[in-house]
N, C-alpha and C positions, 0 to 999 in steps of 0.2 A: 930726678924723674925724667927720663925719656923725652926727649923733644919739647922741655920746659922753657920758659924764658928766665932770664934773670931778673932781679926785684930790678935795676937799672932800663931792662928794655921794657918792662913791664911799667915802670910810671914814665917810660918813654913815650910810649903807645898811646898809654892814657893824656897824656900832654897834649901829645897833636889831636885831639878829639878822637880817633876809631870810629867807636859803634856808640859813643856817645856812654860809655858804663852806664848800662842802664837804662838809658834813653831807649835805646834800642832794643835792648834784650839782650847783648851777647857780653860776659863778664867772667872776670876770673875767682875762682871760689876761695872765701876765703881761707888765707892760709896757704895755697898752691896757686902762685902766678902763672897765668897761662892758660890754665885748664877753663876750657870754654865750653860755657853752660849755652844748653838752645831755651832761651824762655819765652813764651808766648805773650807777652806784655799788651800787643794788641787789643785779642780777647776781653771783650766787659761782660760783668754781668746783664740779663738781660732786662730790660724794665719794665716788663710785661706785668698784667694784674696776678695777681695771687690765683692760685683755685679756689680757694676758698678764704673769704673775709672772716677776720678776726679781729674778737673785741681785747684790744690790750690797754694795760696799765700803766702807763710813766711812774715809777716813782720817784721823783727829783727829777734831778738830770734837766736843769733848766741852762746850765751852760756847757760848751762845746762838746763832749759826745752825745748828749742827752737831745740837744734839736736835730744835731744828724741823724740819732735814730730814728726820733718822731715824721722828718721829712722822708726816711726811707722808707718805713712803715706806711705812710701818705701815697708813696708814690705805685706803691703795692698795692693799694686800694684796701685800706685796712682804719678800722675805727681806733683813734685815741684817746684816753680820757690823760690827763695829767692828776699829778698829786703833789704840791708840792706850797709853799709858806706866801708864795704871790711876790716876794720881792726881788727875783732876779730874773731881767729879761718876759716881764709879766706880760708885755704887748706882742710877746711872740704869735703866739699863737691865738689870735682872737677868736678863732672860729670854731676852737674845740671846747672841749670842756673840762673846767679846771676846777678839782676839790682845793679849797684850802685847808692848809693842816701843818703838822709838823710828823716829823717819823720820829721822835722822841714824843710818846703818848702821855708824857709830864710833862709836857712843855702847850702852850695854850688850846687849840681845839684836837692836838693829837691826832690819832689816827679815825676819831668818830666820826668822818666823813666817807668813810669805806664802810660802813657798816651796812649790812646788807646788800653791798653790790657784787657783784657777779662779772667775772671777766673768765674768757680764754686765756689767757696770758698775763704776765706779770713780767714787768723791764723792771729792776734795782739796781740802778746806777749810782746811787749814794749812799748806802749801808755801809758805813765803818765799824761801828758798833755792835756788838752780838745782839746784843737787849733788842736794838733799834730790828732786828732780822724778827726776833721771835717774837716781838708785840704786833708784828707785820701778818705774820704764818697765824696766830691768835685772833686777829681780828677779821683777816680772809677768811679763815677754817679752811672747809674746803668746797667755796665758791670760785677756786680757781681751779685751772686744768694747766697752769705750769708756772712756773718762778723761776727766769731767768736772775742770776747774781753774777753782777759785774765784779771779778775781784781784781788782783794783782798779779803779774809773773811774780812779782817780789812776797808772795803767802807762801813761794816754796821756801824749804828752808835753806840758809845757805846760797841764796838764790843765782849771786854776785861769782860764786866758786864753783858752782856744779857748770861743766861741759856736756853739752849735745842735751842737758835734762830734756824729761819727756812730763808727762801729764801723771807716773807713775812715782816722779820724784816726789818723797817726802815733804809733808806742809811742815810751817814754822810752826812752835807753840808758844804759848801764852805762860810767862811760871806763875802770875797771878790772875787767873779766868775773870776776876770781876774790876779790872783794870778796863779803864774809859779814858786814857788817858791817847788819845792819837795820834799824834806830836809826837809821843817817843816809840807808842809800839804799829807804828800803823800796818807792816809789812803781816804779823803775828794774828792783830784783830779780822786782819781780813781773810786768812787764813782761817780762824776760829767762828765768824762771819758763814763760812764756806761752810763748815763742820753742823754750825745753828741750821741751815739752811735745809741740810743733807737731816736732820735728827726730827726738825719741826715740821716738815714740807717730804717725807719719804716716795719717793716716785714719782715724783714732779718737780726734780728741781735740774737747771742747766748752770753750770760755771764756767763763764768766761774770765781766764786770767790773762789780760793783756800784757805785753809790754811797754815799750817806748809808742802812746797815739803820739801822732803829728798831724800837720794840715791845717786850714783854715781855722781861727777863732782858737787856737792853741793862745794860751795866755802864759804860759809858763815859758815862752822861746828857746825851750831845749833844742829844738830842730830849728828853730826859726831864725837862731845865731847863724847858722852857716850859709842859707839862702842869702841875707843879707849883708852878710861879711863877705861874699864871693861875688855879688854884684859890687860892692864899695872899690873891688881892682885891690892894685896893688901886692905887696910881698905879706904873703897869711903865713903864719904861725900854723903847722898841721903837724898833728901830736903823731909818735911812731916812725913808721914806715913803710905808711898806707896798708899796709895789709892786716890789722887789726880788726876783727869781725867788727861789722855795726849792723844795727837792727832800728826799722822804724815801721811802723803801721799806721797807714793815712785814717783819720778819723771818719774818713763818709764810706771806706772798706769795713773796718769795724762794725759800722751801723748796719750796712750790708747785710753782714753775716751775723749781726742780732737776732735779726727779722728772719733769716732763712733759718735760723735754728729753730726758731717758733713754728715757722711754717710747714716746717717737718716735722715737728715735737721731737729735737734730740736729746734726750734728756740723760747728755755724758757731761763730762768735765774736758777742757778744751783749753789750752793754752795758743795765746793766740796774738802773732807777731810777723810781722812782713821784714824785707818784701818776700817775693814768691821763690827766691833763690838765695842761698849765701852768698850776704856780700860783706864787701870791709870797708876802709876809711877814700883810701883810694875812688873807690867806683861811687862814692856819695859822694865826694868832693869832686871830682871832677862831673859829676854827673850836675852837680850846681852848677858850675862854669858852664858847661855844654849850654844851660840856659839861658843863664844871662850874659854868658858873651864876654868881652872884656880884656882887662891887662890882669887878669887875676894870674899870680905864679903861688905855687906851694913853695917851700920851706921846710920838709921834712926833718924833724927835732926827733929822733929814738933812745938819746940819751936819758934813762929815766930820773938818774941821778940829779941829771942837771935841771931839767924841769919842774922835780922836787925840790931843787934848791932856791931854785924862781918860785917856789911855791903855784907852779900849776900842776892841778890835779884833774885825773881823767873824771869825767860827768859834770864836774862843778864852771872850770874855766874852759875847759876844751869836752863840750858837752856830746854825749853818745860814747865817745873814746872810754875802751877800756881797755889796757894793754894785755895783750895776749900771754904775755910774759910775766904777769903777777898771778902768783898761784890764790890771792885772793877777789880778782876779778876777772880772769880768763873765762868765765863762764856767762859773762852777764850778757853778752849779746850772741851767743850760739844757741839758745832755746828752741826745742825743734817744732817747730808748727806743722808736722806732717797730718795729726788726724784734723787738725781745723781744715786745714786746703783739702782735704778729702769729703769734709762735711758742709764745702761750699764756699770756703776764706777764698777770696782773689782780691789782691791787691796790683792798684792801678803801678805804670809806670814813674818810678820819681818824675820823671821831665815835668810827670802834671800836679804832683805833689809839688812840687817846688816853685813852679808856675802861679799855680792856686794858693800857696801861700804867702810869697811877694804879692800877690795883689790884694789877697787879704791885707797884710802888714801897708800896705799902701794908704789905707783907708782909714788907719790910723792916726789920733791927732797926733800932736808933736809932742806934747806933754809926757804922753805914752812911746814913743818911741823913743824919745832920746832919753828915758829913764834910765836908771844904773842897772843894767839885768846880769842878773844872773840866772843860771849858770850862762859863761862867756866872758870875752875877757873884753876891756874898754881898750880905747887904740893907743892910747898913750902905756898902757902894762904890756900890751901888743911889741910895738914898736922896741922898750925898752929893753926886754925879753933876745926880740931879734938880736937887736944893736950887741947882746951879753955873748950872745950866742958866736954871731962872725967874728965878736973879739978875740974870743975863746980857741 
């Protein structure tokens, strides 16, 4: 390619800080070092009141995306009612109003707390289950004027394999429809979730199929391993060679663009993953460093062989990584988010995601952080891994 750099000057670049990958806005796409994207990262949404107040429904959603959206919707000047069993993060929100229940209408007062109420909108952030969607669309009727369903990127099918997929990519199936089992099919139920939703709910429903949320109150440390590992300094283990796509979506852009699909009444299907540009392993990793500063050096490992022999695998020890070069996960982090960024998705700059989640993880007891996490690797597998490596 004409006037490219090489993958050598290119994490040369990246070394000495630049434009901060990311930080800044200027980055190279993935897959083509060099090629330099103009991204307006600046730019925020604005947090102006709504036109018009709207009365929405939580259903769940009592941890990490489900309060960002409710804060967003708040900050919009919009009513919430919550729905949800009262035991998790119940002091959240003392000032709104909270049904008790369950979304399994066998399970103790069920959904008989929505009966007769009346909402604009409808947020389903915890439907896994088909049954759980149509006992939902059953006991609303049509007291609502729309049902948002949070699903998965991972309800397409194949999700892991398909490159550049779109919103038009094939859903996964279910080979036994009356399978409750989530554990093994969750990728398929949310997909069939999606399908409940579209059958019971016709002309009022919105799907968001996220990818990889990150960001504050992330409990699973998929993204939160490498903020933290890149402040710790020293020689990191980073899988490839740096140019493997990665994809992350900060949790309070999500809620964002909850609330503005409401607020529009979009009632398409939307797959919906940051940041606002392609990027790969390189411009997230060094874009961590950019913030917390440090003696952090990379370690670039692209032998796939050998890191399979170390038994590291791309998502699980070296989390986000998916090697470009396995025909069955080249595609898990290239999903195109073009009709969500049209429909109103803007995601902030890492520098603030990364920021905002070291301080979250900060606030953390000890208990909790120095637990055995996975996916990521502990620094003694770290370390040993290295030591195989230079021997090698």
């Amino acid at each position: 390619m004409p006037g490219s750099k090489t993958r050598r000057e290119f994490l040369q670049t990246a070394a000495a800080g630049g434009a901060g990958l990311g930080v800044l806005g200027s980055t190279a796409a993935a897959g083509q070092p060099g090629v330099e994207l103009t991204v307006d990262v600046s730019a925020h949404p604005a947090k102006q009141p709504a036109a018009k107040s709207l009365n929405i429904l939580m259903l769940g959603g009592t941890r990490f995306l489900g309060p960002h959206t409710v804060r967003s919707a708040l900050a919009r000047g919009h009513t919430v009612t919550l729905f949800n069993r009262g035991r998790s993060n119940a002091d959240l929100f003392p000032e709104l109003e909270t049904i008790i229940g369950n979304r399994d209408p066998q399970i103790d007062e069920g959904l008989s707390g929505l009966e007769g109420r009346e909402f604009d909108a409808v947020i389903d952030t915890s439907a896994n289950i088909p049954r759980w969607v149509r006992a939902s669309a059953e006991t609303l009727g049509d007291r609502i004027g729309q049902y948002l369903f949070v699903s998965s990127i991972c309800a397409h099918a194949n999700w892991t394999s398909v490159v550049n997929g779109t919103e038009d990519s094939p859903l996964d199936t279910l080979e036994d429809p009356t399978t409750e089992n989530v554990g093994q099919h969750y990728c398929a139920m949310k997909a069939e979730c999606e399908r409940t939703a579209h059958a019971t709910m016709a002309g009022k429903v919105t799907v968001v199929r996220p990818g990889l949320i990150v960001g504050p109150d992330d409990g699973s440390d998929r993204f939160t391993y490498w903020p933290v590992r890149v402040r710790r300094g020293g020689e990191i283990l980073a899988p490839g060679d740096g140019l493997d796509p990665a994809a992350w979506l900060d949790v309070r852009d999500l809620g964002e663009f909850l609330v503005t699909l409401l607020e529009n009444r979009d009632l398409r299907d939307f797959n919906a993953s940051g940041p606002n540009h392609p990027a790969d392993m390189a411009e997230m990793l060094y874009g961590c460093k950019a913030v917390t500063g440090g003696d952090a050096s990379f370690t670039w490992i692209d032998d796939t062989e050998f890191l399979a022999a170390q038994q590291i695998r791309g998502w699980i020890e070296m989390p986000i990584w998916m090697p470009r070069q396995s025909a069955e996960q080249a595609g898990a982090n290239t999903w195109s988010n073009a009709r969500a960024m049209s429909a109103g998705l803007h995601c902030r700059p890492l520098a603030e995601t990364v920021r905002d989640t070291l301080a979250y993880w900060d606030t953390l007891p000890e208990e909790r952080t120095s637990r055995q996490r996975r996916p990521g690797m502990r620094a003694a597998q770290e370390a040993e891994v290295l030591r195989a490596w230079h021997e090698r």
